[in-house]
Structures are given as C-alpha cells and as structure tokens.
TORSEMAR-902953 format. One record per residue: residue in three letters; x, y, z of N, C-alpha, C in turn. Coordinates in steps of 0.2 Angstrom, whole numbers, padded with zeros to 4 digits, always signed. Example, Ala and Ser with C-alpha at 12.3 -4.5 7.8 and 13.67 -1.06 7.14 Angstrom:
<recs>
ALA+0066-0028+0039+0062-0022+0039+0066-0016+0039SER+0064-0011+0035+0068-0005+0036+0064+0000+0039
</recs>
This chain:
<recs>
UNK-0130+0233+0042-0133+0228+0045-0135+0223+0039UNK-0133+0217+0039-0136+0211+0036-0144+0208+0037UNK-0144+0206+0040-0153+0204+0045-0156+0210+0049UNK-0161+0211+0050-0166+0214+0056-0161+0211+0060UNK-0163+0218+0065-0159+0218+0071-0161+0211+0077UNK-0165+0208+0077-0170+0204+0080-0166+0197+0078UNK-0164+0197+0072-0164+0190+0069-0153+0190+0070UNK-0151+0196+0069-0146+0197+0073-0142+0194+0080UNK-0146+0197+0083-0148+0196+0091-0149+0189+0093UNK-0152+0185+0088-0154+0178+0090-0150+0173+0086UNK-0147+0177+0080-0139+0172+0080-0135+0173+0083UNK-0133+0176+0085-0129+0179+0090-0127+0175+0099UNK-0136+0176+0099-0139+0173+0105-0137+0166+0105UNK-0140+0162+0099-0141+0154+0098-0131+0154+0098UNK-0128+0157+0095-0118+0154+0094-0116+0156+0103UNK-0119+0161+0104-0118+0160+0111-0118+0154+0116UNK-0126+0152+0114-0127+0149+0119-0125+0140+0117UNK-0123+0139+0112-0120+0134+0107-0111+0132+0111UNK-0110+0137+0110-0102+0141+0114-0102+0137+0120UNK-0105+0137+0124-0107+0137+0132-0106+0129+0133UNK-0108+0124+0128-0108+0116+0129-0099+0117+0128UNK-0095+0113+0131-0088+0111+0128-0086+0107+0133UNK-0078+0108+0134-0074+0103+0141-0077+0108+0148UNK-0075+0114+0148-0077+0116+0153-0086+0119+0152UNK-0090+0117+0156-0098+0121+0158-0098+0127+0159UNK-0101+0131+0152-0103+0138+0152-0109+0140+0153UNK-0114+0136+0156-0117+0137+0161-0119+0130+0166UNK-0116+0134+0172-0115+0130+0177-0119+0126+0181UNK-0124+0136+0182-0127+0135+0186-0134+0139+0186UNK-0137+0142+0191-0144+0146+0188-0141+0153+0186UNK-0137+0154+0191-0136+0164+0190-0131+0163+0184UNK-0126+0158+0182-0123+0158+0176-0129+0160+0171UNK-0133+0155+0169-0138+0154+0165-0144+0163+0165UNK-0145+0165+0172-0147+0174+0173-0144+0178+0168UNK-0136+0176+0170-0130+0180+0167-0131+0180+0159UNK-0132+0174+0157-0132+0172+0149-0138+0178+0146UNK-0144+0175+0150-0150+0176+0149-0149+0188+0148UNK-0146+0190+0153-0145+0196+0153-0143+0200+0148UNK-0137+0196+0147-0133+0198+0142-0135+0199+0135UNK-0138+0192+0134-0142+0193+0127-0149+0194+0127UNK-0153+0198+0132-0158+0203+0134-0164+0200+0131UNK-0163+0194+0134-0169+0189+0134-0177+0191+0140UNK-0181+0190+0136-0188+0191+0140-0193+0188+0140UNK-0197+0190+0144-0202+0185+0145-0202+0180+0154UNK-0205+0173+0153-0207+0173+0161-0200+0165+0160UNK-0200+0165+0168-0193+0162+0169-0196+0159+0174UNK-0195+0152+0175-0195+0147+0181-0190+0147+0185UNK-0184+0149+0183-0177+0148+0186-0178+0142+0191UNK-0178+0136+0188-0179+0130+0192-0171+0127+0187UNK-0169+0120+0193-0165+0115+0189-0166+0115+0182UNK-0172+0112+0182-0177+0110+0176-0175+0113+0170UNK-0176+0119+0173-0176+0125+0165-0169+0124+0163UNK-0164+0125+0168-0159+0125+0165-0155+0120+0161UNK-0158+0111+0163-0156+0107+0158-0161+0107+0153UNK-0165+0111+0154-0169+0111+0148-0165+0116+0142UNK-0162+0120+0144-0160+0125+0140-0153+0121+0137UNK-0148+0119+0141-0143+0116+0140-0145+0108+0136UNK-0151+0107+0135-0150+0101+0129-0153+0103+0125UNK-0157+0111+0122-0156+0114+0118-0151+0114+0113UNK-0146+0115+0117-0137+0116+0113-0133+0111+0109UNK-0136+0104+0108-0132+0099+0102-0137+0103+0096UNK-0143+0103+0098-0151+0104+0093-0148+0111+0090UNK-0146+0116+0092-0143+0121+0089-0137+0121+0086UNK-0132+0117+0090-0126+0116+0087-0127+0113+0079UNK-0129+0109+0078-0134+0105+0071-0133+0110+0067UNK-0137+0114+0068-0140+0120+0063-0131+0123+0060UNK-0127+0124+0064-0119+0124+0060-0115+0120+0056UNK-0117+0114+0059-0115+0106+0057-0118+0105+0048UNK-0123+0107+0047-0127+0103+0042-0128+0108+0036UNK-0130+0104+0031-0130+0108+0027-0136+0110+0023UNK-0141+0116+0019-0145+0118+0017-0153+0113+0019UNK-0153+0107+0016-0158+0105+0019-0158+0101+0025UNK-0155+0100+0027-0153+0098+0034-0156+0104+0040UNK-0155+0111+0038-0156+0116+0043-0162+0119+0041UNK-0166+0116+0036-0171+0118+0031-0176+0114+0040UNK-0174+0107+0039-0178+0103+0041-0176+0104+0049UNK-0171+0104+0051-0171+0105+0060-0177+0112+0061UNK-0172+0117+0057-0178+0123+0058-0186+0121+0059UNK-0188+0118+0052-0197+0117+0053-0198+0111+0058UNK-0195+0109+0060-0197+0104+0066-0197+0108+0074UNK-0191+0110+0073-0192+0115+0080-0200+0120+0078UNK-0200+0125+0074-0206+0128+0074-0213+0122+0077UNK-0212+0118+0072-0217+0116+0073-0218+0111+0083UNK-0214+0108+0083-0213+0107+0089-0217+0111+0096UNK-0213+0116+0093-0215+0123+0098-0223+0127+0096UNK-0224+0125+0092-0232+0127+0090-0231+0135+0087UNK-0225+0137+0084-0224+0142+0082-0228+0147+0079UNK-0231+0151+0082-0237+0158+0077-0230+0165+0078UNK-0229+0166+0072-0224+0172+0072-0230+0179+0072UNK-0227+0184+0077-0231+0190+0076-0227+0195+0078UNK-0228+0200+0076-0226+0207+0077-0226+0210+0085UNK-0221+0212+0088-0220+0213+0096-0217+0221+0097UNK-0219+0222+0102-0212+0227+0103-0213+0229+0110UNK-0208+0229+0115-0208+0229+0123-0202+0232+0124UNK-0199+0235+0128-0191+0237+0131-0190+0243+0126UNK-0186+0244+0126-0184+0248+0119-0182+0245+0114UNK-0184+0239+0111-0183+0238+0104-0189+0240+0103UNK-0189+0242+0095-0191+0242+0091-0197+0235+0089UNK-0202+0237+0083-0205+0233+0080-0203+0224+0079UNK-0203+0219+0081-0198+0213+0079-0202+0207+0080UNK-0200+0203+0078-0206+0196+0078-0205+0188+0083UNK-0209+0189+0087-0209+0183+0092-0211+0177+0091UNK-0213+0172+0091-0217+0165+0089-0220+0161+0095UNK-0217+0162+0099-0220+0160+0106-0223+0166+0111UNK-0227+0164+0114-0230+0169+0120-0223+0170+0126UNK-0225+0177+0127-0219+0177+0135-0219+0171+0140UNK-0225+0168+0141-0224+0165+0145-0225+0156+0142UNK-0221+0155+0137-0219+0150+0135-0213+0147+0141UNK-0210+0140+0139-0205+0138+0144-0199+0141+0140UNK-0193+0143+0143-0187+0148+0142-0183+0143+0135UNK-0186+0137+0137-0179+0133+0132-0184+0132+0125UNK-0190+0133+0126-0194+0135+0120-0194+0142+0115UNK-0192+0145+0119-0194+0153+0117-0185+0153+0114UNK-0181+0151+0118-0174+0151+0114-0175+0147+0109UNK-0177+0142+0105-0178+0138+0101-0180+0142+0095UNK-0187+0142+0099-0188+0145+0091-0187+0152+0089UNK-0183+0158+0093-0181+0162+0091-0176+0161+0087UNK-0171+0156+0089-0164+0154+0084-0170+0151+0077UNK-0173+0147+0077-0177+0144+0071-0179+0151+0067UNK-0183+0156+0070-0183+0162+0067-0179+0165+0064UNK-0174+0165+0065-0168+0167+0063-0163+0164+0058UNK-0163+0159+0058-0163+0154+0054-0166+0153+0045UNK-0172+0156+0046-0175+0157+0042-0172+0161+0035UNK-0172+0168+0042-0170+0171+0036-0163+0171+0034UNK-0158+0166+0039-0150+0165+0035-0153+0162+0028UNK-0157+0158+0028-0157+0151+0022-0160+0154+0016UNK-0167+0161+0019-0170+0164+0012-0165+0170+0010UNK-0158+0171+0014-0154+0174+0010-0148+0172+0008UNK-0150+0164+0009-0144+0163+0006-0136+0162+0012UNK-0137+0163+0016-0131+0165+0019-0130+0160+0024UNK-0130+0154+0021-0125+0149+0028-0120+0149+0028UNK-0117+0152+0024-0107+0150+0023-0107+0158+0029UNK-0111+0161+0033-0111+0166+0039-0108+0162+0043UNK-0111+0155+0045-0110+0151+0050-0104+0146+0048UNK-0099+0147+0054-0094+0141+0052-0092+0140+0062UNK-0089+0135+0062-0083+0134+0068-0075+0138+0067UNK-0075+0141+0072-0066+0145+0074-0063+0143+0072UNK-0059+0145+0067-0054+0143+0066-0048+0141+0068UNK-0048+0143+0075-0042+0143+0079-0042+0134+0081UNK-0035+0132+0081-0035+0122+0082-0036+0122+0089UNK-0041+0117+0089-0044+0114+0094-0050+0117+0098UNK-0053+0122+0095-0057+0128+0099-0062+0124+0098UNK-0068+0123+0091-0073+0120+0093-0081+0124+0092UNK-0079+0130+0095-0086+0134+0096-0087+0137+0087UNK-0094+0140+0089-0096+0141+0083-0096+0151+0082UNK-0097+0152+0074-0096+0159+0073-0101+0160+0067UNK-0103+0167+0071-0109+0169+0064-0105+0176+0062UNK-0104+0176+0057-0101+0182+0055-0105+0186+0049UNK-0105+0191+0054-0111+0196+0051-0107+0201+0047UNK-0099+0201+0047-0094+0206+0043-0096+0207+0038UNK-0097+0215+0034-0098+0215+0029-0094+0211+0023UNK-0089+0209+0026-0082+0207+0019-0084+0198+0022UNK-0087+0195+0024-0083+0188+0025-0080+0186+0029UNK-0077+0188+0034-0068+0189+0035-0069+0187+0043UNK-0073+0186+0046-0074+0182+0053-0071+0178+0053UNK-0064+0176+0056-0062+0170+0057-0064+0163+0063UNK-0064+0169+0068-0061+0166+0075-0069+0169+0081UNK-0069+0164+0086-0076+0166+0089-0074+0171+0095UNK-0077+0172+0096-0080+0177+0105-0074+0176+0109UNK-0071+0168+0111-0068+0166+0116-0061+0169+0116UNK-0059+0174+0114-0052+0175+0114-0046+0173+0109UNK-0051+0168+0104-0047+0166+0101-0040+0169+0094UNK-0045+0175+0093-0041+0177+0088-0038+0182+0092UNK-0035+0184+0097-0029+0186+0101-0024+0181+0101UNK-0027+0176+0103-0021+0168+0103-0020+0167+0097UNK-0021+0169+0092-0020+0168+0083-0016+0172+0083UNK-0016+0177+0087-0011+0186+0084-0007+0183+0087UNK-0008+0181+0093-0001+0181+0098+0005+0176+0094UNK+0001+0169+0094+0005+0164+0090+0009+0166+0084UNK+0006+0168+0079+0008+0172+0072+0013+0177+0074UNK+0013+0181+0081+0018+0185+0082+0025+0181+0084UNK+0024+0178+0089+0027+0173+0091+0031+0169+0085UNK+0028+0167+0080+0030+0162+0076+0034+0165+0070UNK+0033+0174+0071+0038+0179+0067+0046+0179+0069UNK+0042+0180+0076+0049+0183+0080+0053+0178+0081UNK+0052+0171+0080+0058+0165+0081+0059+0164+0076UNK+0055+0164+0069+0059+0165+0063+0065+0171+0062UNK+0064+0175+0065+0066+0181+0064+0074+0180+0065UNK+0076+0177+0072+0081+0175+0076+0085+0169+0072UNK+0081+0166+0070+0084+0159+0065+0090+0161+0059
</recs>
C-alpha cells in the first residue's frame, strides 16, 4: 500500500467519478449516481434529490483539474476546496473500516463531502511527492483519468476497458504483420 487506505479509496473514488463526465453520461440518473455512490462505499446523509446530483456532477471539471495541473496549481485548487467546505479534519471510524480521517460532518451535502475527501487525499499525493500517480489513459482518444497506485509505475490505461483494446489492437497489429 502506497497511501492509507482512506486516501486510497478517495483517489480512486474522485478518478471514478471524473470518468463519469465524457460523450456518453456516467451518471444519468439518481440510481446511476446510488450505484456510484455504493460502489465506492460512500456514507453519510443523502438528499437523493435532482439537486444533489447536478451538484455532484459539476464537482467533476473541479476534480478533473487536479489531473490537469501542475504542483501548485493542485496545491491551491486543494486549499480552496478545504476551505470552501469549511474543512475540520478528524479521526472517524463507522462500518468496518478502520480508524481514517473525515473533514466534513455525515450530514454535510453529498457533493461536499466528495470534495473534500478527494482534497484530503490530495494532500497527501503532493506531501509524497507523487503526482506523476495521476495521468490520463493512454489509450487514443480515451480521455479518462488514472491513479496508479502500482508499485513499479507501470499503470497505463484506466478502469474502462481500455487496456484490453491496447492488447487486442497490439495483437491484431502482430498478426497482420505477421501475414505481410
């Protein structure tokens, strides 16, 4: 493990939810947005309203940044969000995680509590050093973002299937040489 598990989980979360903006809408709708929300084992209190949801969904350029930019760039999106959000980080434990740190109350709004988790997580990409973790798939035309948490570096391609269609292609572009 590179990071606490907590700060894992919320890069992880944030390049997910980053993913979601593109040509097609990865989240649609409310129960898309439950699904997200499940998945990466979000808690706390939920409106499940319209609201919440474009609220979480213009979260997604404001996070996309933080990939885009460089050292102080994400120094300063980070402490703006904290602050925004009235950030007080403390020691939590609920569900079966373990001990990990919060910055907003459970029952902040949904698209705040995503904020500053990714801003907490953030933190400690930049106090270790580690934004060349964060890049865009290298697969052409793809777009989404990727945290790579490999020990070696070596994450090329994101979540979306893309390094399947990297293998396929590569295979493909063997076996026509092959016949050449």
């Amino acid at each position: 493990m590179l990071f606490a598990h907590d700060t894992e989980a919320a890069l992880i979360a944030a390049a997910a939810l980053v993913n979601t903006a593109g040509d097609e809408e990865g989240l649609p709708d409310l129960a898309a947005l439950d699904a997200f929300l499940d998945a990466h084992r979000f808690t706390g209190s939920r409106t499940r309203t319209e609201a919440e949801l474009r609220a979480v969904r213009q979260l997604r350029p404001r996070l996309r940044r933080l990939w885009d930019s460089g050292e102080d760039e994400v120094v300063a999106i980070v402490n703006g969000l904290l602050r925004e959000y009235e950030a007080l980080p403390q020691l939590v434990r609920h569900g079966d995680w373990p001990y990990h740190l919060h910055a907003t109350p459970a029952n902040a709004p949904l698209a705040a509590r995503m904020a500053v988790e990714a801003a907490m997580a953030f933190i400690d990409v930049v106090r270790g050093g580690e934004l060349g973790r964060l890049r865009a798939c290298e697969f052409p035309g793809c777009g989404n973002v990727v945290v790579d948490l490999s020990k070696n570096r070596s994450k090329r391609f994101c979540d979306a299937g893309c390094g399947n269609r990297a293998a396929v292609s590569a295979y493909r572009a063997r076996k026509a040489a092959a016949r050449q």
